[in-house]
Structure formats: C-alpha cells, structure tokens
C-alpha positions in Angstrom: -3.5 -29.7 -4.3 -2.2 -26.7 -2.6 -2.3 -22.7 -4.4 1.1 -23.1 -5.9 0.2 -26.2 -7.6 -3.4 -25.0 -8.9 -2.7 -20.9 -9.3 -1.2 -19.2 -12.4 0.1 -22.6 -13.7 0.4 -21.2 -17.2 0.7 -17.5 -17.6 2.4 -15.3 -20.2 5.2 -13.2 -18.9 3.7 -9.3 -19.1 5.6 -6.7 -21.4 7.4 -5.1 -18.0 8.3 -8.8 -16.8 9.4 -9.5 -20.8 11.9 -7.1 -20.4 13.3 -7.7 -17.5 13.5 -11.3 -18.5 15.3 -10.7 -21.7 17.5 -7.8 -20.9 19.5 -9.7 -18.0 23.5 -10.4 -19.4 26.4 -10.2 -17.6 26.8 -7.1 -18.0 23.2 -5.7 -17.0 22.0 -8.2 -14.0 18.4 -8.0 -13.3 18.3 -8.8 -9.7 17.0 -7.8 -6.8 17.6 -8.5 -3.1 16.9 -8.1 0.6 20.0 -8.5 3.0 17.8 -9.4 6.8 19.6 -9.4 9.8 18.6 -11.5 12.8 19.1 -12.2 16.7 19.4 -15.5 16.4 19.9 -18.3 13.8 16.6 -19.6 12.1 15.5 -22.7 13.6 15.7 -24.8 9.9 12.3 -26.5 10.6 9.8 -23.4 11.3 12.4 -21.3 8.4 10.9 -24.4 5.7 7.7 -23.8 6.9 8.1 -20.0 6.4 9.4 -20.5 2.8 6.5 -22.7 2.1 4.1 -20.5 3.3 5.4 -17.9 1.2 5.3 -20.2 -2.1 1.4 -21.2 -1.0 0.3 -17.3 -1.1 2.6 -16.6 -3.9 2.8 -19.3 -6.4 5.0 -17.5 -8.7 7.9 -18.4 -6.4 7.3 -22.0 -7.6 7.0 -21.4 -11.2 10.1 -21.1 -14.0 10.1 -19.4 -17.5 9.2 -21.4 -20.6 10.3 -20.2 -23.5 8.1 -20.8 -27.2 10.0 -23.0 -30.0 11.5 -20.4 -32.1 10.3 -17.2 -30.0 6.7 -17.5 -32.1 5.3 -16.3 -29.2 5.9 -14.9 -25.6 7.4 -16.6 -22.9 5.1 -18.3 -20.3 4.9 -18.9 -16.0 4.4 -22.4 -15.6 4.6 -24.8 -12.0 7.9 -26.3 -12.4 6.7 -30.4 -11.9 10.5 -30.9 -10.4 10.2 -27.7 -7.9 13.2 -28.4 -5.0 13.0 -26.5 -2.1 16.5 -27.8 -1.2 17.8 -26.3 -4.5 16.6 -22.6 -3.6 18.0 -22.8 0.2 21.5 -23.1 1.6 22.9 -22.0 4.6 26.7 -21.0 5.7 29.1 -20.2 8.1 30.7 -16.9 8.6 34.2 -16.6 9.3 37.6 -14.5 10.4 35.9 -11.4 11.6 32.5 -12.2 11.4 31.5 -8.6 10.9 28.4 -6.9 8.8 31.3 -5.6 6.7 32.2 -9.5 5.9 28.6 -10.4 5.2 28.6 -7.8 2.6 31.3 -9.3 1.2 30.4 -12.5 1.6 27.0 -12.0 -0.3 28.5 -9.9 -3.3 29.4 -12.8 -5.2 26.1 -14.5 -4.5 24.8 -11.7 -6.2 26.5 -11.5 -9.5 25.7 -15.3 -9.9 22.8 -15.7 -12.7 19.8 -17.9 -11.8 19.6 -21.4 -13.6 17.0 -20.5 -16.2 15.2 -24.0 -15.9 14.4 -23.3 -12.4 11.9 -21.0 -10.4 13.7 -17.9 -9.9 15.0 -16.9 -6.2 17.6 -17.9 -4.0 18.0 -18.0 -0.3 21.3 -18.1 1.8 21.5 -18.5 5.6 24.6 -17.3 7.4 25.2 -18.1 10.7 27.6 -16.7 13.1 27.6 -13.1 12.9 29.1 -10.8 15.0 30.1 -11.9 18.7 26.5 -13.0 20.1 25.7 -15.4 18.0 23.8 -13.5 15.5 22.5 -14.6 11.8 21.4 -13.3 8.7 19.2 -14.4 5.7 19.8 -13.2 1.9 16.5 -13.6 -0.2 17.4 -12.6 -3.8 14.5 -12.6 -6.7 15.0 -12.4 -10.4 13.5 -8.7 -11.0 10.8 -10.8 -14.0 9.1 -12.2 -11.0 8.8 -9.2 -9.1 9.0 -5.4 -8.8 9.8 -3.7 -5.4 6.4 -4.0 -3.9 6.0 -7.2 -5.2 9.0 -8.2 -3.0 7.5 -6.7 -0.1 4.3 -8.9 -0.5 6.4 -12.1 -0.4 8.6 -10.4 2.4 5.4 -10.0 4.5 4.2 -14.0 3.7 6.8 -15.5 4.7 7.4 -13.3 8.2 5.3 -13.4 11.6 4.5 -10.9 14.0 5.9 -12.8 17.1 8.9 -14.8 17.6 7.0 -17.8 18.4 4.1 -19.5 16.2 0.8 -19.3 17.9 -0.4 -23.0 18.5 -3.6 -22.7 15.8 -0.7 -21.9 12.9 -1.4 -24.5 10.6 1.9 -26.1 9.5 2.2 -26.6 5.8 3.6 -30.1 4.6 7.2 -29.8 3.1 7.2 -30.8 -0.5 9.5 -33.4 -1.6 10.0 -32.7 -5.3 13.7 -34.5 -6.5 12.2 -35.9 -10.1 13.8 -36.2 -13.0 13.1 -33.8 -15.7 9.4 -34.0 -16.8 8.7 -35.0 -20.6 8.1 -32.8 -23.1 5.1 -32.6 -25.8 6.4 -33.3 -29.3 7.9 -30.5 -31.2 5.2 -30.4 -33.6 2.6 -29.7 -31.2 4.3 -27.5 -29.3 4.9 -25.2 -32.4 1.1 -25.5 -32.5 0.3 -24.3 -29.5 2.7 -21.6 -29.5 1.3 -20.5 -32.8 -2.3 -20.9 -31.7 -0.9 -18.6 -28.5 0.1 -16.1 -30.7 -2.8 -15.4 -33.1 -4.5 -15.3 -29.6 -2.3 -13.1 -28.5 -2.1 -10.7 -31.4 -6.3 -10.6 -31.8 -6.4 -9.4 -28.3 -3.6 -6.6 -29.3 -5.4 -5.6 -32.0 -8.7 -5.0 -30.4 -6.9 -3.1 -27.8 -5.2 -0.8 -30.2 -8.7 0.1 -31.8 -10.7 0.6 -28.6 -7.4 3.0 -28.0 -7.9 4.6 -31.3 -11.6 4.8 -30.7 -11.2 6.3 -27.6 -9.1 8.8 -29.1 -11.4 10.3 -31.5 -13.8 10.6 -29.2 -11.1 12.7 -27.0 -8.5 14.6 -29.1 -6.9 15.5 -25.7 -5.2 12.0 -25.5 -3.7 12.4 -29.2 -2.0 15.3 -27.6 -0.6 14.0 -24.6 0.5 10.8 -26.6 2.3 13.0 -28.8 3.7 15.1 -25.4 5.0 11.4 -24.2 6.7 11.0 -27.1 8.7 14.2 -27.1 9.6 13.7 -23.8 11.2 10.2 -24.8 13.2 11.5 -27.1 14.1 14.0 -24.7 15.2 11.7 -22.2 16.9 9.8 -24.6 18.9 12.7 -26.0 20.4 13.2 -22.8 23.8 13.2 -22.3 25.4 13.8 -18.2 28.8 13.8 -20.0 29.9 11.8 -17.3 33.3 9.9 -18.3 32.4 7.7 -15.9 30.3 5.3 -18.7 33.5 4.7 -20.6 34.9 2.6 -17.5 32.2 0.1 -16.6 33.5 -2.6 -14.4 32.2 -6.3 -13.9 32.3 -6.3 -9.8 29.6 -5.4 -7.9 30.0 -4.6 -4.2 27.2 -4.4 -1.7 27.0 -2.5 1.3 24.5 -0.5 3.3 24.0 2.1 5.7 20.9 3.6 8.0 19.1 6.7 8.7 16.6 7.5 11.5 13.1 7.2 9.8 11.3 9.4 11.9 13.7 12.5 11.2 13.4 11.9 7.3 9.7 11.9 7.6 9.7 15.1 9.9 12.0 17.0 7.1 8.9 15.5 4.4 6.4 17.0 7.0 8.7 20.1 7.1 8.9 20.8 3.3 4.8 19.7 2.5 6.3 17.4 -0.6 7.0 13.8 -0.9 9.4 11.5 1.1 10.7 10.8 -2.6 12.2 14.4 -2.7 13.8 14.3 0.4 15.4 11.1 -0.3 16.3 12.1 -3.3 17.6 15.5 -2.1 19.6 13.3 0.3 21.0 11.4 -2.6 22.0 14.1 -5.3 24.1 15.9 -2.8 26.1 13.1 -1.4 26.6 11.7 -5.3 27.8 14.9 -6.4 30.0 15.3 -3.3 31.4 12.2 -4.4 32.0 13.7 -7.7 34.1 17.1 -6.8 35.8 14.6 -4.6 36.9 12.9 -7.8 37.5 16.1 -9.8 34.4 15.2 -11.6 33.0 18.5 -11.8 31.6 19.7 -15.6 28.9 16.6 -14.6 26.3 18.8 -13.0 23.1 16.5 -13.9 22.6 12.5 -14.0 19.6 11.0 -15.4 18.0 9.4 -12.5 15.9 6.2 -13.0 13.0 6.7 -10.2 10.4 3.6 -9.9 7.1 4.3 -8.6 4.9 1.9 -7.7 1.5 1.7 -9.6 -0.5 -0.5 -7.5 -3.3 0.3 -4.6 -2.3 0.2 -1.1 -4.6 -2.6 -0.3 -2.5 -4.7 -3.2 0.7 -4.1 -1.1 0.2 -7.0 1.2 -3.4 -7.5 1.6 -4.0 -8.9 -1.6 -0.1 -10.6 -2.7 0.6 -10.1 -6.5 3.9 -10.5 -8.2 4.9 -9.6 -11.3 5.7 -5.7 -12.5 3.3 -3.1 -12.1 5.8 0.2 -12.1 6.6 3.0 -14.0 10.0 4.9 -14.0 10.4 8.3 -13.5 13.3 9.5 -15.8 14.7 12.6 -14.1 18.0 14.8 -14.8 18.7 15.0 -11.1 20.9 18.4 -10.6 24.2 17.3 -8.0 26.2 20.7 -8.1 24.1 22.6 -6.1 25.2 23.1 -2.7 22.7 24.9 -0.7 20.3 21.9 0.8 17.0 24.2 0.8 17.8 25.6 -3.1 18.7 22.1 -3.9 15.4 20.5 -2.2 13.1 23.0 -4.4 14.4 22.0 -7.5 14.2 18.5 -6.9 10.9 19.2 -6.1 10.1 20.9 -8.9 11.6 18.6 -11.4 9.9 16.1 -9.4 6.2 17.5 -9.7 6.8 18.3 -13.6 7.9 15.0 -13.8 5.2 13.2 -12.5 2.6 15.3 -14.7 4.7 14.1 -17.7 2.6 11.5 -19.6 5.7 9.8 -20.6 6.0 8.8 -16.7 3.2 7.0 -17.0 4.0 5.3 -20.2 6.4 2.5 -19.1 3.8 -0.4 -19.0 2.4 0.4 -22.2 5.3 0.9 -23.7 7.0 -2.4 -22.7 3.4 -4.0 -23.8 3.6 -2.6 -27.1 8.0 -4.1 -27.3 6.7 -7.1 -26.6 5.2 -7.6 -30.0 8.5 -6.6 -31.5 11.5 -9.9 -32.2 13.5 -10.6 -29.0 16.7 -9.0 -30.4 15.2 -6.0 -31.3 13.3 -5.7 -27.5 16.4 -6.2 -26.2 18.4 -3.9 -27.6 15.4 -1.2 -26.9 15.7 -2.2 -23.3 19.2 -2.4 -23.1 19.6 1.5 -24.7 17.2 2.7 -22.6 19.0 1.4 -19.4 22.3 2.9 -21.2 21.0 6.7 -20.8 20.6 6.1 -17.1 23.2 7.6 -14.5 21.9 6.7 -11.4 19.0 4.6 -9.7 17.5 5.5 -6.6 14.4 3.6 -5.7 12.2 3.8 -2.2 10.5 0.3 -1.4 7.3 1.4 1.2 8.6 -0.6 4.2 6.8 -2.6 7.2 7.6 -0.4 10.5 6.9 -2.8 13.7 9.2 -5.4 14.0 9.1 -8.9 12.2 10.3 -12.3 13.1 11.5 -15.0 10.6 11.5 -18.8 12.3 11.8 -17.5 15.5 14.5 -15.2 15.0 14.0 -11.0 15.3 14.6 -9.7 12.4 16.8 -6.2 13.5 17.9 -4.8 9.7 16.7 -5.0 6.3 18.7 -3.8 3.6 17.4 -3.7 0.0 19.5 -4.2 -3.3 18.2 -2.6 -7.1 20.2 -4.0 -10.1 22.8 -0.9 -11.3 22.3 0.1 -15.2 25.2 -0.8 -16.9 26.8 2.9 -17.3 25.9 3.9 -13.8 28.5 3.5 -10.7 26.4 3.0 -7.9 22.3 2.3 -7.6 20.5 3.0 -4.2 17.3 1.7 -2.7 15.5 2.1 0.5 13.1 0.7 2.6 11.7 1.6 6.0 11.3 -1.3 8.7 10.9 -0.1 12.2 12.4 2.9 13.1 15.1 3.0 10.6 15.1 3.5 6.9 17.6 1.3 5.3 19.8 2.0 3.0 21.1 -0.2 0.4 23.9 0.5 -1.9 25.0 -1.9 -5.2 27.9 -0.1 -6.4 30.5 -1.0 -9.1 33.4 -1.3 -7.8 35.6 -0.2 -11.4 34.0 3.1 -11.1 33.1 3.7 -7.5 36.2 1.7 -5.4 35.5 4.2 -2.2 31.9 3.0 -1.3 32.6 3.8 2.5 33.3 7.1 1.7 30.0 7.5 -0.6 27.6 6.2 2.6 29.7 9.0 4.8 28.6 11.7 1.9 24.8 10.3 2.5 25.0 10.8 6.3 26.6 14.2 5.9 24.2 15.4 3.3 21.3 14.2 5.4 23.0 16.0 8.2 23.2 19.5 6.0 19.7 19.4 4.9 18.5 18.7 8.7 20.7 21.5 9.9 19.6 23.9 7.2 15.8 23.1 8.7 16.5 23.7 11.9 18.3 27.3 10.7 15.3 28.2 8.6 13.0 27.9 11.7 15.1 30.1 13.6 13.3 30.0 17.2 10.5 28.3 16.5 11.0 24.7 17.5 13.8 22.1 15.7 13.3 18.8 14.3 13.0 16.3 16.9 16.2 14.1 16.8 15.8 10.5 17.7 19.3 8.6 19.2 
C-alpha cells in the first residue's frame, strides 16, 4: 500500500481550507495555477511517473472533500477508492499561431471551469506544439482548499527532477489503474452518527482550546490588549472604502497572461533599499496599477486595499518536508497608487508595510477562520465572501526554485503563477522566481480591465522608473548591475 493510500485518509478540512472550500461560486473562483513552459513535449510515460510520484509524497492530491449529512460537522480529506489518473490528465494541440499569446488564451477557459466536487481536486493539461521549434507546455491548476502558495511549490518540486534524464537507480512507481464504479456508502443512520460523534469531538477540543487561551490571558493582560488591537484593526480594514467605481462593473471573464522581470535586478533594488523583496514588488505593482488608473481617468482612487499573503511556515517545510493544506495569513494593506516619485513611493510602502506586519490583526487569519468554522456554512460564507468584497487588488510573491527543472524529460524555461481575483477587483498578480527570472502572472477581468497588454507595459515601465531613480540617487558611486 503506497503513502497516498495509507496517509491522511480521513482528515477534517482546517478553518483556512474551510473557507476556501465553501467560498468558491462563480463569481469568486478559488483557484490557483502554474502555467510551465517546456523545450520539448513530455514523454507521456516518465510525465505518469512524475504525477505519481507527486501523489506518493503528497497524498492530498489523491483525496476529495466529503461533506457531513446535514453540515453537523466539518467537511473531511478522504482517499478517493475510484482515484483516475486519466481523469486529472489530458493533453492538446495548439493551433493557428501557436504563440504564448494563444496558450494564454487557450488556458483561460480551463481556468474558469469548477472542479467536479466528487473528485480529488487538480487538473493537468498538456499542449503540444508551441511556437515554431516544437515547444510544449504543461498547466497544473489546484483547488486553493488543498493548497496555499507554498504548498504548491512543494508539489511543484515532487513532481520535477534536476536533470533531463532519470538516473538509472530512480525507482519507477507503478501506475494505478483505478476505473471503479462509485464505492458504497454507510447507511444514513450511521453516518449521522459519526458525524455527530465528529462533532462533539470536535467542539470539546474547541472548547479546551478557548480556556487554555483564556487562561493564558490572565496570566498575561498584554494579549487581552493586542486582541482588542486586532479587532480594531478589522473593523478598520473593513470600513475601507477605495471609492473605486470599478466594483460596480464586475465581469464574468477571466484572462490570463504573464510577463517577466530579471530577478537579479529586483533583488539588487531589495539589497539597495535594506527592506523586503515584498516592498519592491509591491512598489513595482502600485505604480503601474495606478498608471493604469489616470490612464482611465480614474483619478479620485488614490488607495486599494491590497490582499498580501504571507507564508507562515519554516523554510525547511517548503520542500524538505511536503505539507499541503493552508498555513497563511493575509496582509490587508491600503496600498497608495498616486504617488509618482518611485523613492517617495517605495518608503511609504515600506512603511505601511512594517506597521502592517506588527499589526496583530496580520497574524489573525488562521485563527480567525478556526474560530468561522464553528459558525453554519451560510453564515461562514457570507463572512468570507464580505471579506474578499473589501479587497481591491491581490498581489502575492510565491518563494521560487532558481536552477533549472525538468519535467519528463523536458526543460522547463518559464513558470508563470495564477492567484484567484476577489470578486470587486480587476486584475490579481502573483510571482514567483525560477532561475533567473521572476515571473509574472496576471488573472485579470477582462469587464473591468480589457487592456491587460497595456497593464504588463505599465509593470515594466514602473520597474524601469524605480531602477532608474536608484541609479540617480547613487550619483557616481556605482549603478545596479543590469543583466540582458
């Protein structure tokens, strides 16, 4: 019996994967996705046996949702007994131009499509024949329940080599054959049973948590205060208001697209400044969205509450040790987009960056969603779905892998991520170094935003300004080295 059949094979869903699970509609699409683009077409065998090895050091991949009879208690991870690998993989031919442009295309729809709910949930598309030289791509997208961004990049790094071809002491993983019919069922009566039984269990454990919490209080009147500080600063937050008109004309289409910048000059401009690569980035990103806003006449919207995720894991849990699941908070932050000046802008990013991240309340998001849980579905999900509604914009930075992979023998040359777009919100962004690029990927609506090609020019210029602005500050002492 292999991991995937033995690990996890009944789990509840966490408060963070709860919400993502309940808030997806079709109007707020929880998906995420990595766009990888290759020399060469996947040889089909060794691309199986990559899948597989993914699903044997995450077993989550072959696992689907149960619900409880009557929502009595949370939602469960269980080893779907009918698991298809043929189901999850499909592969296609591009045609008329061929282009990167067309495989954007060509994968928006795939997108928008919602995952069959009785089934694990991820999908995998194979395109062949891109571009003139016989070039391929591969489209891995993942319900956002299963995983967060890191998460991602732990099944990324499973199912990838380090060299294009497999060293002969690879062990090669037998392909399951699982076309069943549908499995039985217990009888309603005991399942009711157990799902009660499930949720005493589950409710004891609560409540023992909220009085050690309590106790621990008490015994340090410091947390009552920053609890109360997290509260003010979610009602803050949700008192918002960007005034952008831009919420009243939500569309239904999402496009993808994607763009690169040269990593090691965005790291040098991080080195430069002494702050995070998060405020660079996101320097980056509030001047080229409110370029695109003057451009549109948009102009009394000078702030947009920015959804920033931050991982919440070790380093060593990255891709040492593979975990799924979500283990993030979100950094809400009124991102300012009319100021022009790069170096005034970066400071008070910066700044509303590092109060930000001091904020209790930006830690809060696990317990939070912990504490929803307990609450009936309809009421979680219209918590979750009015939180998403005060977001603007979404820009979220994936740590990447930065020496080249190889999936079934093919080089893998790009790798541009895809974060789900709240449901006011025109455009989200998310990044992730590979190599010596960072990646750039853009789900935008296309209602609100119809000039995407236009937005991914604004990025490049505004990188452009903020490295030029650098290189001015310094005067003569030595510029930013450029890289082709």
């Amino acid at each position: 019996m292999s991991k995937a059949d033995d690990k996890h094979v009944s789990e509840r869903l966490t408060g963070q994967d709860l919400s993502f699970w309940w808030v997806d509609n079709p109007m707020q699409r929880t998906t995420m996705a990595m766009l990888m683009i290759l020399d060469r077409s996947p040889d089909e065998q060794r691309l199986r046996q990559a899948l597989e090895r993914a699903i044997e050091a995450v077993p989550r991949l072959s696992q689907r949702v149960i619900n409880a009879p009557l929502d009595i208690t949370l939602p469960r991870w269980e080893t779907d007994p009918t698991f298809d690998l043929d189901y999850h993989v499909r592969r296609h031919a591009l045609t008329g131009r061929a282009d990167l442009n067309e495989l954007f295309r060509a994968i928006g729809p795939t997108y928008e499509t919602p995952f069959d709910r009785s089934r694990p949930l991820w999908d995998v598309r194979v395109f062949d024949g891109l571009g003139p030289d016989g070039g391929a791509a591969m489209f891995f997208k993942l319900h956002h329940a299963v995983a967060d961004g890191v998460g991602g990049n732990a099944i990324f790094a499973a199912m990838t080599d380090w060299e294009r071809e497999s060293p002969p002491s690879a062990p090669r993983l037998p392909v399951r054959k699982r076309k069943g019919s549908w499995p039985g069922q217990a009888p309603l009566v005991t399942r009711v049973w157990d799902a009660v039984w499930d949720r005493v269990d589950l409710d004891l454990g609560r409540a023992r948590s909220v009085a050690a919490t309590l106790w621990d209080a008490l015994q340090d009147p410091e947390q009552i205060e920053r609890a109360a500080q997290s509260v003010r600063s979610i009602i803050e937050a949700g008192r918002f208001d960007s005034g952008s008109p831009l919420k009243a004309k939500v569309g239904r289409a999402r496009r993808l697209s994607g763009l690169s910048l040269p990593f090691q000059e965005v790291r040098a401009l991080k080195q430069h400044f002494g702050g995070a690569m998060i405020d660079v980035i996101l320097t980056i990103m509030a001047r080229a969205i409110g370029k695109w806003h003057v451009k549109h006449h948009l102009t009394d919207v000078r702030e947009l509450m920015t959804l920033v995720p931050v991982n919440l894991r070790k380093q060593t849990e990255w891709t040492d040790q593979v975990q799924t699941g979500n283990r993030a908070t979100g950094i809400l932050v009124p991102l300012p987009i009319h100021i022009k000046n790069p170096l005034t802008l970066y400071k008070e990013v910066r700044k509303r960056m590092e109060q930000k991240k001091e904020d209790p309340a930006s830690q809060s998001a696990p317990m939070l969603a912990e504490i929803f849980s307990i609450l009936p579905r309809q009421i979680m999900t219209w918590l979750a779905q009015g939180s998403f509604g005060d977001i603007d914009y979404i820009v979220t930075n994936v740590p990447g892998i930065l020496v080249p992979r190889y999936l079934a023998g093919a080089e893998i040359l790009a790798t541009y991520p895809f974060a789900p777009v709240a449901k006011t919100s025109p455009v989200s962004i998310a990044l992730y170094g590979y190599r010596d690029r960072l990646f750039i990927g853009i789900d935008s609506d296309e209602t609100t935003m119809p000039d995407v090609e236009r937005f991914q020019e604004m990025i490049r210029e505004s990188f452009e300004e903020l490295r030029a602005a650098v290189d001015k500050r310094q005067n003569h002492r030595r510029p930013l080295k450029r890289t082709a």
